[in-house]
VOGU-3710 file (C-alpha; in Angstrom, 3 decimals, decimal comma):
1> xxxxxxxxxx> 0,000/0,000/0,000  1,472/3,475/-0,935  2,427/5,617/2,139  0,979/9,245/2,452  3,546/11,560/3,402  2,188/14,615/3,617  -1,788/16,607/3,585  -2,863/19,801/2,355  -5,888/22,108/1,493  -5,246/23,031/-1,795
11> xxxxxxxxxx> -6,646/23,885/-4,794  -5,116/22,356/-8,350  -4,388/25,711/-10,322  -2,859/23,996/-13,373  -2,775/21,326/-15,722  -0,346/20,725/-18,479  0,303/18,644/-21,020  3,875/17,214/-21,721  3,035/16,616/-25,340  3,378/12,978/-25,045
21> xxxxxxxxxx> -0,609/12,119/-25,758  -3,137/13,860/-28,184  -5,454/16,756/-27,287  -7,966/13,603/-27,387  -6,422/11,821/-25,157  -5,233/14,105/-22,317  -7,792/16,749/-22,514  -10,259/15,319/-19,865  -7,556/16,583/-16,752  -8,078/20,157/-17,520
31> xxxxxxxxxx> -11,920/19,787/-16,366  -10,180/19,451/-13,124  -8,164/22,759/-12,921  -10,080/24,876/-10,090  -10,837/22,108/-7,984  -10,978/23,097/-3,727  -9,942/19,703/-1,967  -7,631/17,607/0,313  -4,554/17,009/-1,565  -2,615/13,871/-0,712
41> xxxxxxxxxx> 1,071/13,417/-1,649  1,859/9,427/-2,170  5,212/7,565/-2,254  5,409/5,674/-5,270  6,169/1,923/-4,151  7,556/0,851/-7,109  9,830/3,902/-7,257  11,050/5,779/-3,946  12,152/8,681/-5,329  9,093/9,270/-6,984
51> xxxxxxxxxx> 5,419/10,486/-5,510  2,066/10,978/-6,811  -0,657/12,863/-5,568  -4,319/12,621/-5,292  -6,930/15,587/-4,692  -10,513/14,544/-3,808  -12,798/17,346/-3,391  -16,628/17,951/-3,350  -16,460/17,967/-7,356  -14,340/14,776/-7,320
61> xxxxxxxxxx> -10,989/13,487/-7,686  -7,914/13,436/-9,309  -4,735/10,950/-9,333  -1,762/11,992/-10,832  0,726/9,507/-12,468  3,881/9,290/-10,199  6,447/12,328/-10,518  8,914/14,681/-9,473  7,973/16,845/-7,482  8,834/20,506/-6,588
71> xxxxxxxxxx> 7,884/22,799/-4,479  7,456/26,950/-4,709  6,109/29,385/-2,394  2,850/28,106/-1,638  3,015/25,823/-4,378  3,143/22,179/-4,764  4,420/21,405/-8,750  4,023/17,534/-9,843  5,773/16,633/-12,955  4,897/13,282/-14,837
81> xxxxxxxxx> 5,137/11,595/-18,142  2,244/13,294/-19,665  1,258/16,477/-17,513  2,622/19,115/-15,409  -0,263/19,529/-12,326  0,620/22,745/-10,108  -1,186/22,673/-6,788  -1,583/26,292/-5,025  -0,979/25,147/-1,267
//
């Protein structure tokens, strides 16, 4: 089971796309972008080094692939293999 290690309020304020999948295909994550929630950070299991994060709010949820993540004032920036998610913290 993947471990949480850390638990914000947070709102997701951005959602990119890496340019790896089609318009078609990756579009259905910006419908997120706005979304007021509990934000999760994960530890991948598979890969240590790497998290991924999951919002659930009272619009729903998101689960971001597993990333890199970094961190600005009052921001929490997830990078994957198809999108760029930037949390406002």
């Amino acid at each position: 089971m993947p471990k949480a290690v850390e638990s914000y309020f947070a709102m997701l304020k951005s959602a990119t796309s890496t340019g790896v999948k089609s318009d078609e295909e990756w579009g259905w994550r910006e419908v997120f972008v706005g979304l007021w929630g509990t934000l999760t950070v994960y530890e991948s299991e598979t890969e240590p080094e790497k998290h991924f994060c999951l919002i659930i709010g009272w619009d729903g949820y998101l689960r971001t692939g597993k990333g890199v993540i970094t961190r600005g004032e009052n921001e929490l920036t997830i990078s994957t293999k198809n999108s760029v998610y930037t949390f406002l913290l």
